[in-house]
LUMKOLBA-358942 format. One record per atom (N, C-alpha, C, O, CB): x, y, z; atom name; residue number from 1. Coordinates in steps of 0.2 Angstrom, whole numbers, plus 5000, padded with zeros to 4 digits. Glycine has a CB too. Layout:
<sites>
+------+------+------+------+-----+
:    u :    v :    w : atom : seq :
+------+------+------+------+-----+
:    X :    Y :    Z :   CA : NUM :
...
+------+------+------+------+-----+
</sites>
This chain:
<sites>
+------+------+------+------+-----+
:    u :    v :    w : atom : seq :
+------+------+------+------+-----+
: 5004 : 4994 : 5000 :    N :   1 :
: 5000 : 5000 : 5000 :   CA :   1 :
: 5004 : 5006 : 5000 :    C :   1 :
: 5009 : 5006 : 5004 :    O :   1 :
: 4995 : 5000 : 5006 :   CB :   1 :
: 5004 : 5011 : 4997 :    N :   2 :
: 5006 : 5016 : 4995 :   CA :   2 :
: 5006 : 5021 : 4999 :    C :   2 :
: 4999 : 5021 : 4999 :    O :   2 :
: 5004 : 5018 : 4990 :   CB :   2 :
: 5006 : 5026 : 5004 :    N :   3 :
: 5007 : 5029 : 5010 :   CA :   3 :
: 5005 : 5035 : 5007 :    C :   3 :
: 5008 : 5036 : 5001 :    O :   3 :
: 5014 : 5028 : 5013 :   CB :   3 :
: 5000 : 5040 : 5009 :    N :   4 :
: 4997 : 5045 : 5006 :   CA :   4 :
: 5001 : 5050 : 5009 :    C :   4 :
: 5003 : 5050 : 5014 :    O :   4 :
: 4991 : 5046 : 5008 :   CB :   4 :
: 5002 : 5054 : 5005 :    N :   5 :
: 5006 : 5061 : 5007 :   CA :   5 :
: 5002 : 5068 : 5004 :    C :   5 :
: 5001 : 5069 : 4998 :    O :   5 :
: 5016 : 5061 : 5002 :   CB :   5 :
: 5001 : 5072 : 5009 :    N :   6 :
: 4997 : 5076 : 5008 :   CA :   6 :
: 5002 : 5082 : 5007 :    C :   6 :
: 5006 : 5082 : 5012 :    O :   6 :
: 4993 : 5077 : 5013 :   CB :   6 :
: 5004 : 5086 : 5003 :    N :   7 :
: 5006 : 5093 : 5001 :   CA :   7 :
: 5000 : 5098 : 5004 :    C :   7 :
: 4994 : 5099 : 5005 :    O :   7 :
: 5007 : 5093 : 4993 :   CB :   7 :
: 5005 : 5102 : 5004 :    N :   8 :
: 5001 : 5109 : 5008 :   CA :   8 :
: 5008 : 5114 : 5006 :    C :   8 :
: 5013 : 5114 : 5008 :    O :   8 :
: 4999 : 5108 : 5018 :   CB :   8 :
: 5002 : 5119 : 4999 :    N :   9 :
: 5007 : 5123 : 4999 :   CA :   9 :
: 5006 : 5132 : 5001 :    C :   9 :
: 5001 : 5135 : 4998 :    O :   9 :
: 5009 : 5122 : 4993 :   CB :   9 :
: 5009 : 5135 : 5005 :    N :  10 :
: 5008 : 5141 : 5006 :   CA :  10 :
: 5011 : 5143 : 5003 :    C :  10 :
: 5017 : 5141 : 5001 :    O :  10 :
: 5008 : 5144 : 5012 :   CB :  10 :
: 5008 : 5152 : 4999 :    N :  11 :
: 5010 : 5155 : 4997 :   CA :  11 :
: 5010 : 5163 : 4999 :    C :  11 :
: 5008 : 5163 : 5005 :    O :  11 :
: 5007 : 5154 : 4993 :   CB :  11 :
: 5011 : 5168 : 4998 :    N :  12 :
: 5011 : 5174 : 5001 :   CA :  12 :
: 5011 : 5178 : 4995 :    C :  12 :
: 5015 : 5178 : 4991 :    O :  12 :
: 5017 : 5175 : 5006 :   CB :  12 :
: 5005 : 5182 : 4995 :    N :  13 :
: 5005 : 5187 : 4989 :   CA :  13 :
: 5007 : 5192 : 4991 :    C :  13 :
: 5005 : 5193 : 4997 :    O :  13 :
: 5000 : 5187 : 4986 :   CB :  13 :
: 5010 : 5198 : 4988 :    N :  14 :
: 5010 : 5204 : 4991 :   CA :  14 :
: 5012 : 5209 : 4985 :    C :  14 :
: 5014 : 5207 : 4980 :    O :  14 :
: 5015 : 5204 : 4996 :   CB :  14 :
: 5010 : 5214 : 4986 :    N :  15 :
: 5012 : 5220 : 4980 :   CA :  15 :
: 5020 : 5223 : 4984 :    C :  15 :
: 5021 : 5225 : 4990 :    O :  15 :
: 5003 : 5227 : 4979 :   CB :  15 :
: 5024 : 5223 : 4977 :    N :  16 :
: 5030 : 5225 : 4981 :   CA :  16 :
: 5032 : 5232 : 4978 :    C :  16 :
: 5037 : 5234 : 4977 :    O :  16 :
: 5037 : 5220 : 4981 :   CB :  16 :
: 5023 : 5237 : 4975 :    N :  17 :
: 5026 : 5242 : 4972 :   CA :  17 :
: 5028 : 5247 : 4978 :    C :  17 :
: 5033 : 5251 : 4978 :    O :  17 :
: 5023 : 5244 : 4966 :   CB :  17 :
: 5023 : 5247 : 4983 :    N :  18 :
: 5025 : 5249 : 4990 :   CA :  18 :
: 5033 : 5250 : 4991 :    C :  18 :
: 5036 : 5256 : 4990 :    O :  18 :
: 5023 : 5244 : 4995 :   CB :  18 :
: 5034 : 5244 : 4992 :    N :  19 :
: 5040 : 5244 : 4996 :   CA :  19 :
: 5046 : 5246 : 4988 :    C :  19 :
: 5052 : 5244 : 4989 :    O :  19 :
: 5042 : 5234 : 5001 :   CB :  19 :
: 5045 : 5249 : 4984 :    N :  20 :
: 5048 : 5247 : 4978 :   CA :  20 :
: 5049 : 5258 : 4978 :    C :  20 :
: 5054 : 5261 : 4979 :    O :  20 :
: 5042 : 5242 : 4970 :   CB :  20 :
: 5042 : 5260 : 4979 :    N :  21 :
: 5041 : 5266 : 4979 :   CA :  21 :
: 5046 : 5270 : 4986 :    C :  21 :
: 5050 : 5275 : 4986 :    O :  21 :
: 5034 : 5266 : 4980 :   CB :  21 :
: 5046 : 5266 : 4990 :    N :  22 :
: 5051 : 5268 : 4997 :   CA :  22 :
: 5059 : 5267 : 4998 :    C :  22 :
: 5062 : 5269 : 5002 :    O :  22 :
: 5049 : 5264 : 5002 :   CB :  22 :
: 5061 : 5264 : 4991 :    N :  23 :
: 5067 : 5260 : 4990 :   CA :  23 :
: 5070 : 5268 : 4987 :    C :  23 :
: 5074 : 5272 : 4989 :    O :  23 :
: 5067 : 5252 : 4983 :   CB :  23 :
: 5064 : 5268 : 4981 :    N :  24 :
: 5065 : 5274 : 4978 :   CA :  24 :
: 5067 : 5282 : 4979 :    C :  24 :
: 5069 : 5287 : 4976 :    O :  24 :
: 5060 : 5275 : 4975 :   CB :  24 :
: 5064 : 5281 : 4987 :    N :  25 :
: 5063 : 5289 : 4990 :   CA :  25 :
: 5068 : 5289 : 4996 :    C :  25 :
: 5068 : 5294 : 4999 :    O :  25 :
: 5055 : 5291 : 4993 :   CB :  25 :
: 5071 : 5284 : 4997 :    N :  26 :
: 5079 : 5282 : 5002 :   CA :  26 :
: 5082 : 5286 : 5000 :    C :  26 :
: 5078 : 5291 : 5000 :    O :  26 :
: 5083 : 5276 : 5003 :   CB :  26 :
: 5087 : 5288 : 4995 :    N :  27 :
: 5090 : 5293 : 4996 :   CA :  27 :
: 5089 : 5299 : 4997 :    C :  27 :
: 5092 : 5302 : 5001 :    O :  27 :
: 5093 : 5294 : 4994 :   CB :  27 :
: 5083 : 5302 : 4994 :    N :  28 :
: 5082 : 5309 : 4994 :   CA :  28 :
: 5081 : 5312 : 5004 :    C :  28 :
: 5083 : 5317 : 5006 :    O :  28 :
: 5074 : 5311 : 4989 :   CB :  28 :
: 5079 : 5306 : 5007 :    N :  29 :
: 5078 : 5306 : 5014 :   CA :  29 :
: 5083 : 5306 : 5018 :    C :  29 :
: 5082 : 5308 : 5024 :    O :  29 :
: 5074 : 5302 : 5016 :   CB :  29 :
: 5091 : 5300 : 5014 :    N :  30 :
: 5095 : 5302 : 5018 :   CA :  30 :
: 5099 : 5307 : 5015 :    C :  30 :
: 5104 : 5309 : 5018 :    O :  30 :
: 5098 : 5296 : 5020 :   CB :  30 :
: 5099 : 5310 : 5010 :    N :  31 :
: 5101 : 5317 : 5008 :   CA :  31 :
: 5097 : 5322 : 5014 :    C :  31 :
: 5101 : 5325 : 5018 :    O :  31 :
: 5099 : 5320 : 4999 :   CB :  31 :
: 5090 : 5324 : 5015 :    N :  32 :
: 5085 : 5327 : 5021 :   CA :  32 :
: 5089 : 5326 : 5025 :    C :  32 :
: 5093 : 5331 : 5026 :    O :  32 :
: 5077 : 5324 : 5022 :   CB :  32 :
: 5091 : 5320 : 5030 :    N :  33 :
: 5093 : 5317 : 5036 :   CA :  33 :
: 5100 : 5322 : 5036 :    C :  33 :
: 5101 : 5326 : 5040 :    O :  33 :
: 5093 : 5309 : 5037 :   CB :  33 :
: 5104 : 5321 : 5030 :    N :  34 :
: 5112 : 5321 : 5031 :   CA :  34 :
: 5113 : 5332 : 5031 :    C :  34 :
: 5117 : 5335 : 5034 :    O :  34 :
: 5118 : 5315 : 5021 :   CB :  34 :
: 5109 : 5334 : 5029 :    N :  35 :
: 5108 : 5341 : 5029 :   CA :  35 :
: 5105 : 5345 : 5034 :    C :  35 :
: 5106 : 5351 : 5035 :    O :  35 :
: 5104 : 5343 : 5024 :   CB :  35 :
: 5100 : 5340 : 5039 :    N :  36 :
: 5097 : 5341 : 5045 :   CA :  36 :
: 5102 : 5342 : 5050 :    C :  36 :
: 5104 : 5346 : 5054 :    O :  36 :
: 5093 : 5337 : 5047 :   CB :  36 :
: 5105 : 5335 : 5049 :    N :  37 :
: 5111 : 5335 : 5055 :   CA :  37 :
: 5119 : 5340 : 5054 :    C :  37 :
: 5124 : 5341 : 5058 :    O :  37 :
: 5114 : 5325 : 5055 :   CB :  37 :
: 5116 : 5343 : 5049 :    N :  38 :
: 5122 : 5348 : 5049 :   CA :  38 :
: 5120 : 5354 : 5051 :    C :  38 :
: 5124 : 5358 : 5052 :    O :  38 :
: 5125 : 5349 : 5043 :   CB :  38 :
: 5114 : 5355 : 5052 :    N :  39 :
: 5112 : 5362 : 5051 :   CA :  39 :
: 5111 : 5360 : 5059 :    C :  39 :
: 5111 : 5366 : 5062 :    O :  39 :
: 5105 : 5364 : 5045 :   CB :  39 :
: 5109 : 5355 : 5062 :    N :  40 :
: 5107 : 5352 : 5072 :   CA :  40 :
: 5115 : 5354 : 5075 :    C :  40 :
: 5116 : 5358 : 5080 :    O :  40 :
: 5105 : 5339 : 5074 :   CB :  40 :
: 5121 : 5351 : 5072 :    N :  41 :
: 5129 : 5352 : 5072 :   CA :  41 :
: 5129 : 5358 : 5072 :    C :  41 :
: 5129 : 5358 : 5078 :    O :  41 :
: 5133 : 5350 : 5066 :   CB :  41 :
: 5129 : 5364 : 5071 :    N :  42 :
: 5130 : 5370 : 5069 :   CA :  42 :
: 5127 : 5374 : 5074 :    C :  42 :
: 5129 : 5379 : 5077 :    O :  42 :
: 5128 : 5372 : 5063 :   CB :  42 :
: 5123 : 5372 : 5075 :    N :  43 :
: 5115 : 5375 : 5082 :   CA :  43 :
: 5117 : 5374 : 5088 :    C :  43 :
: 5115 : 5378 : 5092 :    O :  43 :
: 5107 : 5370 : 5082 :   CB :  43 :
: 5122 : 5368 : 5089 :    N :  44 :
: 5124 : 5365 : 5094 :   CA :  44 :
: 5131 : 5368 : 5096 :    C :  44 :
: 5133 : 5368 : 5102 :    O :  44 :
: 5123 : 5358 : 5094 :   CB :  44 :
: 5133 : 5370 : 5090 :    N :  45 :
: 5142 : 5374 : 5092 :   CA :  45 :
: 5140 : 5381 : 5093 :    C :  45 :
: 5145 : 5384 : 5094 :    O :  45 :
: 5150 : 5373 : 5085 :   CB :  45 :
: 5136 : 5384 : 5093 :    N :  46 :
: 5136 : 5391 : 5089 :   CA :  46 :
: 5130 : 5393 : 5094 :    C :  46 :
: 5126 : 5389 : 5096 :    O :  46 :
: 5133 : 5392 : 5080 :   CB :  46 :
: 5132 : 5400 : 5098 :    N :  47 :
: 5129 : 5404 : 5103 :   CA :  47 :
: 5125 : 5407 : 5102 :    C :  47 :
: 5127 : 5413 : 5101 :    O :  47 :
: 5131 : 5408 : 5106 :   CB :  47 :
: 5117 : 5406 : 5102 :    N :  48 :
: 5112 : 5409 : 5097 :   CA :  48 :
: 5112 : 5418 : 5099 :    C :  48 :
: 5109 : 5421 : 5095 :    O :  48 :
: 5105 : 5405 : 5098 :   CB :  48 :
: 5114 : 5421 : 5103 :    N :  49 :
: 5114 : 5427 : 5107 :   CA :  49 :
: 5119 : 5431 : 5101 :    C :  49 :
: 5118 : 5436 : 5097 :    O :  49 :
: 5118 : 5427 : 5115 :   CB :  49 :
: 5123 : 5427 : 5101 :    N :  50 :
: 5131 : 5432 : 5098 :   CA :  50 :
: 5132 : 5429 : 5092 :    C :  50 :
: 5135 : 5432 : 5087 :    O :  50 :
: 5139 : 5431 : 5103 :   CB :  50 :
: 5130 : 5422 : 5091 :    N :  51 :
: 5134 : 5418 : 5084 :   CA :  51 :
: 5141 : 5416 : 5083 :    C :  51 :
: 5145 : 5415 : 5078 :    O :  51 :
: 5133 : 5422 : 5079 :   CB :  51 :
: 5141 : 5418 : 5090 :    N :  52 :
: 5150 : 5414 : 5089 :   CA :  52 :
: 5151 : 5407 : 5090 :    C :  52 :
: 5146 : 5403 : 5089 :    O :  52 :
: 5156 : 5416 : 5094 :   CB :  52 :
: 5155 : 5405 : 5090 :    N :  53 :
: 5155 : 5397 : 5092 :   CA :  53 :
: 5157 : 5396 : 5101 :    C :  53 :
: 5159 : 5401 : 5104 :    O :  53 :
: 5162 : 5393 : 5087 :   CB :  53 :
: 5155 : 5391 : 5102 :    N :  54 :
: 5152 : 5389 : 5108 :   CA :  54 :
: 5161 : 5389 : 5113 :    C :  54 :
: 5166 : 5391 : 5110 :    O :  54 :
: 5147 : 5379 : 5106 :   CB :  54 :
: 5162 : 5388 : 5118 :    N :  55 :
: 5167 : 5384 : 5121 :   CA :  55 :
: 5168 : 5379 : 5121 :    C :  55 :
: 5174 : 5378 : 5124 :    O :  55 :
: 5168 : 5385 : 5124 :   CB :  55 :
: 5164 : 5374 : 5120 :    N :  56 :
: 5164 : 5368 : 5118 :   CA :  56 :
: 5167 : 5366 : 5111 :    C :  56 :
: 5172 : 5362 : 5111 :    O :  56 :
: 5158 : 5365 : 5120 :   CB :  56 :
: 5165 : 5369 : 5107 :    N :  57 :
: 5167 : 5370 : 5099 :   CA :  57 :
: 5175 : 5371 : 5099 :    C :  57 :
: 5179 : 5368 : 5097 :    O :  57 :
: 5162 : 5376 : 5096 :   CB :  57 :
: 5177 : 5379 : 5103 :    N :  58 :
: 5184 : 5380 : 5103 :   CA :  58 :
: 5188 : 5374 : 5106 :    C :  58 :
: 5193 : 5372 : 5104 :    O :  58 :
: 5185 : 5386 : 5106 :   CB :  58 :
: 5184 : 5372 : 5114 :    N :  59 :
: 5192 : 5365 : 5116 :   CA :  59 :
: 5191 : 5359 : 5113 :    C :  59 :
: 5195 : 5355 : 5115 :    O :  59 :
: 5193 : 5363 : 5124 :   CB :  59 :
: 5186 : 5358 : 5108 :    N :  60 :
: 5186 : 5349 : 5103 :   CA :  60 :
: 5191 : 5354 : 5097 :    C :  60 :
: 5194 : 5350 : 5094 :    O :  60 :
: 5176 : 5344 : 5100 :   CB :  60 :
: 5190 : 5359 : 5096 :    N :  61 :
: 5194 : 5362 : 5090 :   CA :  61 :
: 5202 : 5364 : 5091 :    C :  61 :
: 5206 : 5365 : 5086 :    O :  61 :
: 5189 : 5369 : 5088 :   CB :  61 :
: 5203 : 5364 : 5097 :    N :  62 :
: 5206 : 5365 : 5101 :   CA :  62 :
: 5213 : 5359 : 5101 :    C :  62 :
: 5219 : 5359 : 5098 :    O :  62 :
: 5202 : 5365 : 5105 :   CB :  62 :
: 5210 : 5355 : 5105 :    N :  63 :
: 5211 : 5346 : 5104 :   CA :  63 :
: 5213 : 5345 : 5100 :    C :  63 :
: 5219 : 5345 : 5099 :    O :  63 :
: 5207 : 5340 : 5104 :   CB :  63 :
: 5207 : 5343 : 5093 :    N :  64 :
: 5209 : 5339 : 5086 :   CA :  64 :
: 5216 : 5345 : 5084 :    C :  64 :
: 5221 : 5342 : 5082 :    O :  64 :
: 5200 : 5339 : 5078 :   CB :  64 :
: 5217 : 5351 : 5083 :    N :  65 :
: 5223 : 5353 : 5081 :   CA :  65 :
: 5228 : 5352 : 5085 :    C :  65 :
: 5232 : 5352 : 5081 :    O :  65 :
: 5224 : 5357 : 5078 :   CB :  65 :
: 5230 : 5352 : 5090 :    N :  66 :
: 5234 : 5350 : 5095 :   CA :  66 :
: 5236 : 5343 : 5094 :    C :  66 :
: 5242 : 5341 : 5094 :    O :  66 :
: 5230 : 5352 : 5102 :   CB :  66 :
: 5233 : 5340 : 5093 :    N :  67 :
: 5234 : 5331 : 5091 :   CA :  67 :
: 5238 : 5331 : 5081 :    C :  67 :
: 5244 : 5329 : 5079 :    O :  67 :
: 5222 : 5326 : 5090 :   CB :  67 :
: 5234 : 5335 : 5078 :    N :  68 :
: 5237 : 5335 : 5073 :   CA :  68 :
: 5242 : 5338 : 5074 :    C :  68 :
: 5246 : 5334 : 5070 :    O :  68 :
: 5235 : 5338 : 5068 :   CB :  68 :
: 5246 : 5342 : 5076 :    N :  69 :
: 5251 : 5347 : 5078 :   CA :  69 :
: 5258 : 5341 : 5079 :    C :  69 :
: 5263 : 5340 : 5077 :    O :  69 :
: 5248 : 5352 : 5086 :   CB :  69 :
: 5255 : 5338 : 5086 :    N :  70 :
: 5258 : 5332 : 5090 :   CA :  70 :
: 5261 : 5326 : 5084 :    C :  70 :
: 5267 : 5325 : 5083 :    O :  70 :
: 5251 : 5328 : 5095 :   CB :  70 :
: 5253 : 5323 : 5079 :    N :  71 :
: 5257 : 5320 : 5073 :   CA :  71 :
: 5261 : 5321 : 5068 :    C :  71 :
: 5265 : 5317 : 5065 :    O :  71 :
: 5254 : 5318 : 5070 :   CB :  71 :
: 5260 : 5326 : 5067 :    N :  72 :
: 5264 : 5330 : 5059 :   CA :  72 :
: 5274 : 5333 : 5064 :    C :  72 :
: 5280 : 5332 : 5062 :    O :  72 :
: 5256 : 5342 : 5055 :   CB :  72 :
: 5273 : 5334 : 5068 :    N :  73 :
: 5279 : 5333 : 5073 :   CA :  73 :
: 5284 : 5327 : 5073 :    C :  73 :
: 5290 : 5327 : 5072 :    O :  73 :
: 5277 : 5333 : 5078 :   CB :  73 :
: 5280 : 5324 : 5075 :    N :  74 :
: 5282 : 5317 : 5078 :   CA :  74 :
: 5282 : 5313 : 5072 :    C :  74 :
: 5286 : 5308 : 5071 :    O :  74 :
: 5278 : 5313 : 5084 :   CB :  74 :
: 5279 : 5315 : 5067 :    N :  75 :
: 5280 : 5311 : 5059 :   CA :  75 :
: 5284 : 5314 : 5055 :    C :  75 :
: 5285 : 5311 : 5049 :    O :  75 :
: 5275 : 5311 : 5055 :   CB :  75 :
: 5286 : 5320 : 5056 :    N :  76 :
: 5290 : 5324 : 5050 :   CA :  76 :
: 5299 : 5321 : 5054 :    C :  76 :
: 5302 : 5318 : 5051 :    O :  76 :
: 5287 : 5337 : 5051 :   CB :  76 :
: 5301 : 5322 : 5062 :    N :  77 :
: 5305 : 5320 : 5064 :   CA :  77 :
: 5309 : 5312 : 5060 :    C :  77 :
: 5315 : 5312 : 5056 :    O :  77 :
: 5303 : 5320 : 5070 :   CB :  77 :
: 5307 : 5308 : 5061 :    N :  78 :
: 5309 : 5300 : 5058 :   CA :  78 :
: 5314 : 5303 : 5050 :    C :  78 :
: 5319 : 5301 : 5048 :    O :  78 :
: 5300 : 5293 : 5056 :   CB :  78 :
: 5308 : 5308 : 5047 :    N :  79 :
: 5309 : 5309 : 5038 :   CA :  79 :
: 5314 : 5312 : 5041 :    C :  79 :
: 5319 : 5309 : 5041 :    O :  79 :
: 5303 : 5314 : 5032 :   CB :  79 :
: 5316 : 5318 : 5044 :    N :  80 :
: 5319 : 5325 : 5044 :   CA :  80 :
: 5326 : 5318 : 5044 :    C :  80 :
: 5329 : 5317 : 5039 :    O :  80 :
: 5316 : 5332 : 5052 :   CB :  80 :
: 5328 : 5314 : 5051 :    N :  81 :
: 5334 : 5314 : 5054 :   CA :  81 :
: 5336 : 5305 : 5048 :    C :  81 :
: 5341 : 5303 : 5049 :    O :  81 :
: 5333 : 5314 : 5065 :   CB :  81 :
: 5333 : 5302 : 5043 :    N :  82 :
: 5334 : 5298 : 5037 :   CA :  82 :
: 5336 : 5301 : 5033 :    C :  82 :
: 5342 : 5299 : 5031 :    O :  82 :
: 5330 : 5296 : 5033 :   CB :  82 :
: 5333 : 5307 : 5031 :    N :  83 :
: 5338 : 5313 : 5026 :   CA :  83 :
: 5344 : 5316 : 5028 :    C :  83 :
: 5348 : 5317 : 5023 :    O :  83 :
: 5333 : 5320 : 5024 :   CB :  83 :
: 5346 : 5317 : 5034 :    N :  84 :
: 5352 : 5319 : 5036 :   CA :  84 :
: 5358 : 5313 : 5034 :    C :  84 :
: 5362 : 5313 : 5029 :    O :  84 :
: 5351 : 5319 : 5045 :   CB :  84 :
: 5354 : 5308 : 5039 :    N :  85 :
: 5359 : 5301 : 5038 :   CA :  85 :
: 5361 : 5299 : 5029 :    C :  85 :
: 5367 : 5299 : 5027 :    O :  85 :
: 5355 : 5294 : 5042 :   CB :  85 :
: 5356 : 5299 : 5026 :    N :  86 :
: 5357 : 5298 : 5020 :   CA :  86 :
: 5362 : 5302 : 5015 :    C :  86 :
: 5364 : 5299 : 5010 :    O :  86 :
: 5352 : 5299 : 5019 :   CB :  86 :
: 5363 : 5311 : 5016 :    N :  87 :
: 5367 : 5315 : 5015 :   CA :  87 :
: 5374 : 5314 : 5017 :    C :  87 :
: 5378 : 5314 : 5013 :    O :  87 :
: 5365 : 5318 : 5018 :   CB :  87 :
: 5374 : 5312 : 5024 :    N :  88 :
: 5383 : 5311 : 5024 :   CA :  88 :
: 5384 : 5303 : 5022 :    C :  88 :
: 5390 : 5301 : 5021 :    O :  88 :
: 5387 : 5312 : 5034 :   CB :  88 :
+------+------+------+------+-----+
</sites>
């Protein structure tokens, strides 16, 4: 006797012009997003009274060149004292 096997198939229909239409409109929203957060950036450094920049703005601006200062130092030295040696 032949052993009955019942199939059962699910399907899922769906319209993917939705999700097709929203594929479509992702960048222009993260262009929106990426222009907001610049303009929230600026609002957040900048003293709305006076329009200068913040004190917080000056010591991270502060830092990041003080660190660049520190690398271009300590990186320019190794070149500077190779070229010496290299000379005599």
């Amino acid at each position: 006797m032949l052993a009955q096997t019942l199939l059962l198939y699910i399907g899922v229909l769906s319209n993917i012009a939705k999700i097709k239409s929203m594929e479509m409109e992702l960048p222009s929203l993260n262009d929106e997003r990426s222009r907001t957060n610049e303009r929230l950036e600026k609002t957040a450094i900048t003293d709305s009274l006076t329009s200068l920049s913040s004190r917080r703005h000056f010591d991270s601006a502060l830092i990041k060149e003080l660190q660049l200062a520190t690398n271009q130092r300590t990186g320019f030295r190794p070149k500077r004292d190779t070229l010496i040696v290299q000379i005599y």
